[in-house]
C-alpha positions, 0 to 999 in steps of 0.5 A: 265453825269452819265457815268462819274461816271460808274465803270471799266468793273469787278468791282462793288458797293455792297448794304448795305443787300450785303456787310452784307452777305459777312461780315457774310460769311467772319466772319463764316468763320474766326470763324472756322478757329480760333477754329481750330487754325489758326491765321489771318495774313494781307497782302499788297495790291500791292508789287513789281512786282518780289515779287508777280510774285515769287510765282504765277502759270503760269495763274495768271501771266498772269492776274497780273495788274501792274504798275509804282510806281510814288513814287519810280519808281519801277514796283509794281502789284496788288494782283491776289492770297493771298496764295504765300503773305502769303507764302512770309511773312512766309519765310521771317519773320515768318521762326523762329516760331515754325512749323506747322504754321497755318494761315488764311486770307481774303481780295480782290484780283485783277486779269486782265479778258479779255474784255467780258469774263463776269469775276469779276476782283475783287476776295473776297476770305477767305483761310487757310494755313497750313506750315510745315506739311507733309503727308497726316494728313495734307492735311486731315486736310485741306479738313476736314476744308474747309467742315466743314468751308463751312458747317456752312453756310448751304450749303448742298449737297457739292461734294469733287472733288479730284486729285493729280498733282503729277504724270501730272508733271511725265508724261507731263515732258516725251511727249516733243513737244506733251504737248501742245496737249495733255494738251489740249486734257485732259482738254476736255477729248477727248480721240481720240485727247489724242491717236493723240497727244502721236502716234504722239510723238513716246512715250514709250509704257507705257507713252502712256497707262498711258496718254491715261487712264487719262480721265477713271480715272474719277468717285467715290472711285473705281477709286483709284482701278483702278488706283492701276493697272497701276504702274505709278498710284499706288503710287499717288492713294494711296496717294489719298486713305490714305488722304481720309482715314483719312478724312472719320474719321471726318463724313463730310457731301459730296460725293466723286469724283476723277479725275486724268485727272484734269490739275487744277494748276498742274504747281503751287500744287505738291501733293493733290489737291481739290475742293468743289462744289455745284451741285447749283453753276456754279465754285467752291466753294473753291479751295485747295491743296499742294504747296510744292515747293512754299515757296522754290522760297522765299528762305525757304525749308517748305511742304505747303497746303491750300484753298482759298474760292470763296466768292461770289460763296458761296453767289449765293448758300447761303440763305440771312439772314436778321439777319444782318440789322434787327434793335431792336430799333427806338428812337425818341424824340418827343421834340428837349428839348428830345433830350439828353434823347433820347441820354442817352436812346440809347446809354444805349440800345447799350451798352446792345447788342441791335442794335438802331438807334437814329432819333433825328431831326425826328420832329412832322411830320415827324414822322407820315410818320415813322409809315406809311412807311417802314422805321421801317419794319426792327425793333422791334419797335419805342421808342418815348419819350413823356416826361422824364418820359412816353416812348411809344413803338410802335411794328413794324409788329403789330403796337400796342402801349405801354406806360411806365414811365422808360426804366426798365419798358419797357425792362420788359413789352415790349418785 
């Protein structure tokens, strides 16, 4: 029977100790961007078909959930990505507001996974965008956040990996039939097929050179000056060597990895690209870079650079704090004629900041078992009220008792 009941493949329940650590992340998050001047926006979860295929990349296209609208008949998807929504509104209602805009987001998206593929299909994701700043200040601006973003959690040892779409659309538009070859062979840095694919091609000598050297341009900062020797390099290494430049002045805390074979997005970013990872995490943390070209599809001619973060990838490397389900205080009358004290007492505490729960029908016996089982082990203590005028606290992990005549009594002596 329970079958009945079962979730569809990449999707899941999250247990109260999860669903708290993914509202710490996500409001962590949200609190730095905010103090770095973005503003939330919110974003539907479905919308016609044309209006979300309008701003994706060729990947996620292909993972878009649809569906028939029984209301109006109109084809409608699910969201796969929350950047090109965001994209969208400020194209259509926001293209007045004075520009940069900076805005930042969080919610789930939806995206179709193959059958075993082991893929969540229900993506939490939290991410910034900066609109109408070009150049390299704003994508360093964006790099420093999403450090400084991921480092209020307590993630350490984080690696910026860095690349630049900019000249794999230069080169690929130029090897004709032997693309799909040589978009292959780069992805798994296999230099031998890559020599293959572009002899095969007859491509001019320097394109071939330049395509061959791609997965060499791999490593720390002396790629960039490697880079630099081969003309058709030189100006996106510089890019590259003036963002990081400006990066450096924020004293952010990763190591530094280029790769100017990363095919990552290249159909969908046009500049700087970027991710974050953690030598404790199995994909990346987050996942950015410039969209130039995005809000054009929308009608709207504006430079564009974000980062979404992978939430549950940032649980798996996080530790769990049990800061957010710790309780202050366990009420309990004694007496049902208690009850409206026990109330008064409560809600008196919670106005004061405290966290407390009001066990009002606990009732004689069921009180005993309260003290021997775990359900107080993650408060401070148990208030019972013995009378109007005499509450006893009972300390959780000592389980010594105090009594006092007024809550102003206990507040000073019992904690």
């Amino acid at each position: 029977m329970l079958e009945r009941f079962s979730l569809p493949q990449g999707v899941k329940n999250f247990s109260p100790d999860r669903a708290e650590e993914i509202k710490r992340v996500e409001d962590t998050l949200l609190g730095e961007f905010s103090r770095w001047g973005y503003r939330p926006v919110i974003t539907p979860l479905f919308e016609s078909l044309e209006s979300i295929l309008t701003g994706l990349g060729e990947d996620l296209r292909e993972k878009t959930l649809k569906f028939v609208d029984p209301a109006t008949g109109e084809v409608v998807a699910l969201r796969p990505d929350i950047t090109p929504q965001v994209a969208r509104m400020v194209a259509v209602d926001l293209k007045e507001h004075p520009k940069p805009l900076r805005l930042c987001y969080s919610g789930r998206v939806v995206r179709y996974e193959e059958k075993g593929s082991g893929k969540e299909r229900e993506v939490f994701q939290v991410g910034c965008e900066l609109f109408g700043l070009e150049g390299p200040e704003a994508d360093a601006e964006i790099i420093a956040l999403a450090s400084k973003s991921v480092e209020k959690l307590g993630i350490e040892n984080l690696v910026l990996d860095i690349g630049h779409t900019g000249f794999l659309r230069h080169l690929l538009e130029k090897t004709g039939k032997c693309r799909g070859r040589i978009e292959e062979a780069l992805k798994k840095k296999d230099t031998e097929a890559l020599k293959l694919a572009t002899l095969s091609a007859a491509l001019p000598v320097k394109i071939r050179e330049a395509v061959c050297a791609l997965p060499e341009l791999f490593g720390g900062r002396e790629v960039l000056e490697a880079a630099k020797r081969i003309p058709i390099f030189k100006r996106y290494a510089k890019e590259i060597e003036n963002v990081l430049s400006i990066v450096d002045e924020f004293n952010l805390n990763f190591s530094v990895n280029i790769d100017f074979g990363e095919l990552r997005g290249f159909n969908y970013y046009t500049g700087v690209t970027f991710e974050l990872i953690s030598p404790n995490a199995s994909s990346p943390l987050l996942r950015g870079g410039r969209y130039d070209m995005l809000l054009v599809n929308y009608g709207y001619d504006a430079p564009a650079t974000g980062f979404a973060v992978d939430v549950e990838s940032v649980l798996g490397v996080i530790n769990s704090s049990s800061e957010n389900h710790y309780v202050h205080f366990v009420i309990i009358p004694k007496k049902r004629s208690l009850r409206h004290e026990a109330i008064r007492l409560a809600e008196w505490l919670r106005s004061s900041g405290f966290k407390v729960v009001l066990d009002i029908k606990a009732g004689p016996k069921l009180i005993e078992r309260r003290l021997s089982d775990n359900y107080l082990s993650n408060s401070y203590g148990v208030i019972f009220i013995e009378t109007p005028t005499r509450l006893k606290l009972v300390e959780s992990r000592s389980g010594s008792s105090k009594e006092f005549s007024n809550l102003e009594e206990l507040l000073k002596g019992g904690i």
